[in-house]
N, C-alpha and C positions, 0 to 999 in steps of 0.2 A: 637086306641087300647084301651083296658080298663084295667084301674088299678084299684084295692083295696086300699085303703093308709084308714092307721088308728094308732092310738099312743095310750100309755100306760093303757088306759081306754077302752080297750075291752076283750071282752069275747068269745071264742072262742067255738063252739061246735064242733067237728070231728067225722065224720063217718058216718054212715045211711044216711043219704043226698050225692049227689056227691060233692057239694060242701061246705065247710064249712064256716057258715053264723055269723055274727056279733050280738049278742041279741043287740047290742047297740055300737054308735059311731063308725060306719064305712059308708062310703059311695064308692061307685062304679062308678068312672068318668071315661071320656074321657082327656087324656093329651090337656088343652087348653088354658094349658100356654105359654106365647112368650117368645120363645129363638132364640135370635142373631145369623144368620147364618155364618158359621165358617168366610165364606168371609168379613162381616163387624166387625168382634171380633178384639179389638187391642191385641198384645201380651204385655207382660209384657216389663217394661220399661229393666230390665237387660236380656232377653231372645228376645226382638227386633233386628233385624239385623241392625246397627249401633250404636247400643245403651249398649251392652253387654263390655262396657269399650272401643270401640269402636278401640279395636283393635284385637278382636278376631279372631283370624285366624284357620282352620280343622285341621293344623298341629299342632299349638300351646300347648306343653305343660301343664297340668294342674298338681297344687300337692295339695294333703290334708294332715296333718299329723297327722294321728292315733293316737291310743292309743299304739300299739303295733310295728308300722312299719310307713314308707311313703310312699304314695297309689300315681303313677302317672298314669296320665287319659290324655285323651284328649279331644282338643276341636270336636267339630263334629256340622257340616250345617245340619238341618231338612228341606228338599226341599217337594217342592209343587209337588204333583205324577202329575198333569195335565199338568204342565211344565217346571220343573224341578227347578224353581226359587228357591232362598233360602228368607224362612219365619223365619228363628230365628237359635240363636246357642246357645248351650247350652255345658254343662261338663260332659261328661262322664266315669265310672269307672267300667272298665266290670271282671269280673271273678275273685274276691276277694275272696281269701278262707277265711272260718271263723273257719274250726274246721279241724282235723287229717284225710286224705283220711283214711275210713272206709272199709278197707282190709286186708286181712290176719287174723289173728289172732283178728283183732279190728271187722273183719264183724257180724252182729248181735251184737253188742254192741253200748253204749249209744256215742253220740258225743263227743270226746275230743277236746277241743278249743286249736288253732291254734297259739301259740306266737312266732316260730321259722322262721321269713319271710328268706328270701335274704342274705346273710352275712351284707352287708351296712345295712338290716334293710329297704328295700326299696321292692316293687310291683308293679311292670307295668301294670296296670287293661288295655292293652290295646283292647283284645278281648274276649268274653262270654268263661267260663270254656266249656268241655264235659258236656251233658245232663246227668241224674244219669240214669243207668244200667232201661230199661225197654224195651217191647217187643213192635213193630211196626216200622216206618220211621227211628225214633231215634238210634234203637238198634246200627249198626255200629259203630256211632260217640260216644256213650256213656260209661263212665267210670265211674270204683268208685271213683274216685277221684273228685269227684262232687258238692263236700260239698261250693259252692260258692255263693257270693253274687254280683248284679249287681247294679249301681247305677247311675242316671240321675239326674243332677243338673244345676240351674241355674246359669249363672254369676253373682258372687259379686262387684263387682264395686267400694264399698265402707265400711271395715270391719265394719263400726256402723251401718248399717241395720240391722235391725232385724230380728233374726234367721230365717228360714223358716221351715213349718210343714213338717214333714215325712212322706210321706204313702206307707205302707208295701205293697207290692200287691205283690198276691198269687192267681194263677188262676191255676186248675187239674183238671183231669177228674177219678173221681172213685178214687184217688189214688194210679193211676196203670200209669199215661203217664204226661208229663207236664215240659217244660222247661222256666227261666227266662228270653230265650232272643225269644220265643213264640210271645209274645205281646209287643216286643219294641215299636212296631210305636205310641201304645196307649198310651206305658207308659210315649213315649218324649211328645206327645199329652198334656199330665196331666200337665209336667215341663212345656210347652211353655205357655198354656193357661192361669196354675194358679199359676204359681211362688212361685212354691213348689218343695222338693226333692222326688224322688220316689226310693222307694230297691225293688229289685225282689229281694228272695232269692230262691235257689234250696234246695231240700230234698229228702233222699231216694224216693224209690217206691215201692210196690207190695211186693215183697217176700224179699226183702233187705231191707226194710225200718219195715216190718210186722210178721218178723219170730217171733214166738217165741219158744224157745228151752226147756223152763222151768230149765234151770240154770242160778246161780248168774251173770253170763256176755252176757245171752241172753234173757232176760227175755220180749222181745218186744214193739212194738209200739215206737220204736227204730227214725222214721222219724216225731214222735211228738217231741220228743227231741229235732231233728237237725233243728226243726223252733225256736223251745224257746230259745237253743242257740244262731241261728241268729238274734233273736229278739235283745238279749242283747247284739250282736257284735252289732248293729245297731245304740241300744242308747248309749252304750261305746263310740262311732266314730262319734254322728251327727254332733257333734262340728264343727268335722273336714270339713265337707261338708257345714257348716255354715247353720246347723239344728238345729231346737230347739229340743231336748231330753225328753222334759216334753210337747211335741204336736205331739204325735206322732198318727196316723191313722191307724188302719188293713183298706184293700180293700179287702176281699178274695171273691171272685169265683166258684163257684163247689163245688171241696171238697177241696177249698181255705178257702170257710167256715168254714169249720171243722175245721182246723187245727188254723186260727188265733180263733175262738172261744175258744181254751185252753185257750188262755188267760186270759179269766173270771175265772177261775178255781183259787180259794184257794191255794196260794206257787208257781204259775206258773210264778208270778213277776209281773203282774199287767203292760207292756209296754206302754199299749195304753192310750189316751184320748179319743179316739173317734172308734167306730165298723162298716164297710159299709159290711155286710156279707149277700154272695147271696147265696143263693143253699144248699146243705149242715149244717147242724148242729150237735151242740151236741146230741140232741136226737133221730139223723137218726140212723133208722135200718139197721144192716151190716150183712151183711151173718158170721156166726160163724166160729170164728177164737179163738182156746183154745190151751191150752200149749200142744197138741199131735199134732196139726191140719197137721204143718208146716212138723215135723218128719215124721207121717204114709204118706204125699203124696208124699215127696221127696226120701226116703230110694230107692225106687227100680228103679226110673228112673237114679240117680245118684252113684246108684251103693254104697250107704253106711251101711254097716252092722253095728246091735246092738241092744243088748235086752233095751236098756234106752235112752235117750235123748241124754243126754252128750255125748258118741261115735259116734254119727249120725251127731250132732251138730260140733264135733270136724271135723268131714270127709269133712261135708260140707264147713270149711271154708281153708279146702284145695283145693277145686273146686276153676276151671275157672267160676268171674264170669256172664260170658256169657252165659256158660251150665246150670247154675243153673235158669236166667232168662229164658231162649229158653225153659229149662223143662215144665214150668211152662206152656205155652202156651198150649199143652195137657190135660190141667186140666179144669175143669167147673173154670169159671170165678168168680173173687172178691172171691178167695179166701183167699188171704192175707191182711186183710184189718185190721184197729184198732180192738183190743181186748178188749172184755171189762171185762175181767178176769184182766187186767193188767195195771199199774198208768202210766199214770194220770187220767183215765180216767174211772178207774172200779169204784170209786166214782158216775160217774154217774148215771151208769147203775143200782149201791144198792142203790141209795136214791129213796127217794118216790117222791121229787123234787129236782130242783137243788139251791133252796134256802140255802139248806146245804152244798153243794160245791161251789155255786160263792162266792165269796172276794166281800168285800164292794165295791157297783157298785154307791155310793154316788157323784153325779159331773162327772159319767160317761155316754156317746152318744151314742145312737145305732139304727142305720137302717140296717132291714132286712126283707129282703122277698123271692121270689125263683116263679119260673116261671113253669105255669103246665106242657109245656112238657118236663119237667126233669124226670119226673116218666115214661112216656112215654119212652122216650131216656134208661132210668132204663130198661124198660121191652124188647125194642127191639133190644138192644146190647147184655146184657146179662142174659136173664132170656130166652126172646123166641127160641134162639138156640137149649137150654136144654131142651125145650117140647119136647114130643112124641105124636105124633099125632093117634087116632084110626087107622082102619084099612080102614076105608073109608077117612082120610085123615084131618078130622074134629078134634075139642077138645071138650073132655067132660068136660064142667066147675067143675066140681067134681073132676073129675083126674086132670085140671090144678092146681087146687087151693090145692091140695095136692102135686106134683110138685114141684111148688113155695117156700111150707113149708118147703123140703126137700131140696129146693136149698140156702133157708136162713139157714137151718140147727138148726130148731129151737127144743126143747125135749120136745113139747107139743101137746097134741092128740087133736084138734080142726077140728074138722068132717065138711063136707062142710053141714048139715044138719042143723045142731044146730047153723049157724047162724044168725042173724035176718034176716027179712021176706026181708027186704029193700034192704039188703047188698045181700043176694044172686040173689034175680031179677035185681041188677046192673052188678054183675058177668056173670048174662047171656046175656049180650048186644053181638051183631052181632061182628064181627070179635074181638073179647076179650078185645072191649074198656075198659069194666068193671075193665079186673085185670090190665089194664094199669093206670086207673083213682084210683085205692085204691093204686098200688104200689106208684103215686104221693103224694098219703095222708097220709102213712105211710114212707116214705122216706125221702122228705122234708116240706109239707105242714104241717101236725099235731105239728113236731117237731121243724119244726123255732116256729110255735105261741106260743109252751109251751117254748123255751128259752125265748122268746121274754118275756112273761109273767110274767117268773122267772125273769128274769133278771130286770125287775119294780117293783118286790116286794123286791129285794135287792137294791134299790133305784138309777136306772139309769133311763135317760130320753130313753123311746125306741120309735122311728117308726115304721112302719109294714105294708108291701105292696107284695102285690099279683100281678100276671101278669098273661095271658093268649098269652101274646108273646114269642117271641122267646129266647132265652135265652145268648145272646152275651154280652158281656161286654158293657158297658155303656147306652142301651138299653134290656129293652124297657122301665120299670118304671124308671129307674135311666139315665141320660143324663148325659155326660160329665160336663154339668155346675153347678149339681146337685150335684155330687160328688168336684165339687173343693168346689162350698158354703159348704155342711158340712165341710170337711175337717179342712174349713177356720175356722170356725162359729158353727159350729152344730144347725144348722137349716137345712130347706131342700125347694127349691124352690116351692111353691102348698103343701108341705105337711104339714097340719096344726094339732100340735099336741092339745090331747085335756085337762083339766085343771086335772084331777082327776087319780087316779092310778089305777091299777087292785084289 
């Protein structure tokens, strides 16, 4: 497969070309590095099957203790899928609330953190919370009561080792679907291999995590919140999992990206040491989402009367909310998505870079990149539905590309005439490669490189890697061993940063 890999000394150009080209230090390889096939990999001496204190037993107990409560967990065998043998055991602590189920009266509003556990003060993390309230598989089993965090940990064996690194992992799709017990097999994967702790946390979704109501207790982007909070229940408690608090890793995924990239952001707390962010960024383009969006589309499906916000707002958080999610489904798609009307995050969208919104990125690590058929995926989940096709069954690239504008909801007249000569003969490629290949470039290609960028001019070491594979966790640029070495180290196996800055 072929990857891009390039660091903090490149220059990016976007647009007019399909692809966008390096003036300088980038090269375009084949993965031909040797990595250890899982079968010869030793595991970690405390995540070893005999070795994990060697008396670890699936039923065995496990306790941490908090900052706020005592977390008991248990132990749990990672068995081989080929034949069912046990390859390592490890600590697990599933369904941790961090902050106030977000209902009633609290829905549409910011996360309230969670200090009132159990009367003893005690939490059984024995199995994954409900997913949070979204439409597809999930719907049934999900509640608002969601607001939780899962965690995989190695056996300690001995209190004087040294803490182990944390990584946050957050993997979503659009920020409309996504659960933390999703990708368990990867996440124990991460603990066995690189004797490290791993947190999934969960966060609102789509219209409960994205309303915004334009008053003081609805004001939105409501499920940026409920990561930053979990962020800080994370480093409040690594202690307790015998984490180190001051090495802590984002891993995000999708629009996993997105959401651990707030963390650069000015006031946001600064969590991380270290960035592994795919897919999504702060500077992706989102279909418009403004302080009326949420009100004009919900009033009449749910039945809420009112000439203002607030009466609509109020009605709605007396809804079932299942009905409110199920609405939604009727609606053109990503409609409730980050605002950029609204903090943390309308910083971004008014600056001219984000040099004025990240926080000294000094001593900080960052690999990212994002794989072309995301924009792909972008245009044929939710953008190709909402075409209309001429009469003869065809798209006029003039009507799509106008279309498109109206589905991002953007309030600028950009005629498909007046645009350059290059970009409209790429528009017209054969079955609509073209608007699949810009939505990748405006989505997440342009806008990792310009974080990426930014984020070197505020003095972080950045990586930067492109892929033309498929877009699954740990592949196709990034390898599982690739992610434990940064984690470990912030270096990157093959990827050789280069001496100079942007």
């Amino acid at each position: 497969m072929n990857v891009s890999l390039s660091a903090s000394s490149s220059q990016w150009v976007c647009f007019g070309n399909r692809r966008p080209h390096l003036r300088s230090a980038q090269r375009s390889v084949d993965r031909l590095c040797h990595v250890v096939p899982p079968a010869k990999r030793g595991l970690s001496n405390t995540t070893r099957l005999g070795g994990a204190c060697t008396v670890a037993r699936p039923e065995q107990l496990v306790v941490a203790a908090g900052r706020y409560m005592t977390i008991v967990g248990l132990a749990g065998r990672v068995l081989d899928a080929s034949n069912q043998s046990t390859r390592g055991v490890l600590r697990r602590f599933l369904g941790i609330p961090y902050a106030v189920a977000p209902s009633g009266h609290l829905r549409f509003g910011r996360p309230n953190r969670l200090t009132d556990y159990l009367p003893n003060g005690s939490w059984y993390a024995y199995a994954h919370g409900p997913p949070c309230p979204q439409n597809g598989p999930l719907f049934e089993s999900s509640d608002e009561d969601c607001l939780r965090v899962s965690i995989w940990a190695p056996y300690v064996c001995n209190a004087s080792e040294p803490p182990k690194p944390v990584v946050v992992a957050l993997a979503g799709e659009w920020l409309q679907s996504g659960d933390a017990s999703r990708h368990e097999a990867l996440w124990q994967e991460l603990v066995l291999q690189g004797d490290l702790i791993v947190a999934a946390p969960n966060h609102r979704l789509g219209v409960l995590g994205f309303f915004a109501g334009d008053v003081p207790d609805a004001k939105g982007n409501d499920a940026i919140y409920d990561v930053l909070l979990a962020l800080t229940w994370i480093k409040d408690n690594a202690a307790a999992f015998h984490g180190d608090a001051n090495l802590m890793v984002a891993l995000g995924h999708g629009s996993g990206g997105f959401m651990l990239a707030t963390d650069l952001l000015q006031g946001s707390g600064g969590h991380f040491k270290r960035y592994i962010l795919h897919g999504l960024s702060l500077r992706s383009n989102f279909p418009e989402n403004n302080d009326v969006t949420g009100v004009s589309l919900l009033k009449a499906p749910l039945n809420c009367s009112g000439s203002s916000t607030e009466p609509v707002t109020k009605c709605l958080r007396g809804k079932k909310y299942k009905d409110i999610v199920a609405s939604t489904a009727a609606l053109e798609p990503l409609r409730f998505v980050p605002s950029r009307y609204q903090q943390p995050i309308d910083r971004v969208f008014n600056a001219t870079d984000l040099r004025s919104v990240f926080r000294n990125l000094s001593g900080v690590e960052i690999i990212c990149g994002y794989s072309a058929v995301e924009g792909s995926a972008l245009f044929d989940e939710y953008v190709f539905p909402s075409l209309k096709a001429d009469a003869a069954g065809g798209f006029d690239p003039p009507k799509v590309f106008s279309q498109i504008v109206h589905f991002f909801g953007y309030n600028f007249k950009t005629h498909f005439d007046l645009l350059p000569g290059s970009v409209k003969e790429n528009l017209k490629k054969p079955e609509l490669r073209g608007f699949r290949e810009i939505l990748t470039d405006v989505s997440t290609n342009c806008p990792m490189l310009k974080q990426a960028k930014e984020a070197g001019i505020r003095g972080a070491t950045v990586y930067h890697y492109a892929s033309l594979g498929p877009q699954d966790l740990f592949e196709p640029a990034l390898t599982l061993e690739d992610i434990i070495q940064f984690a470990k180290t912030g270096s990157v196996h093959c990827f050789h940063p280069f001496p100079a800055v942007f």
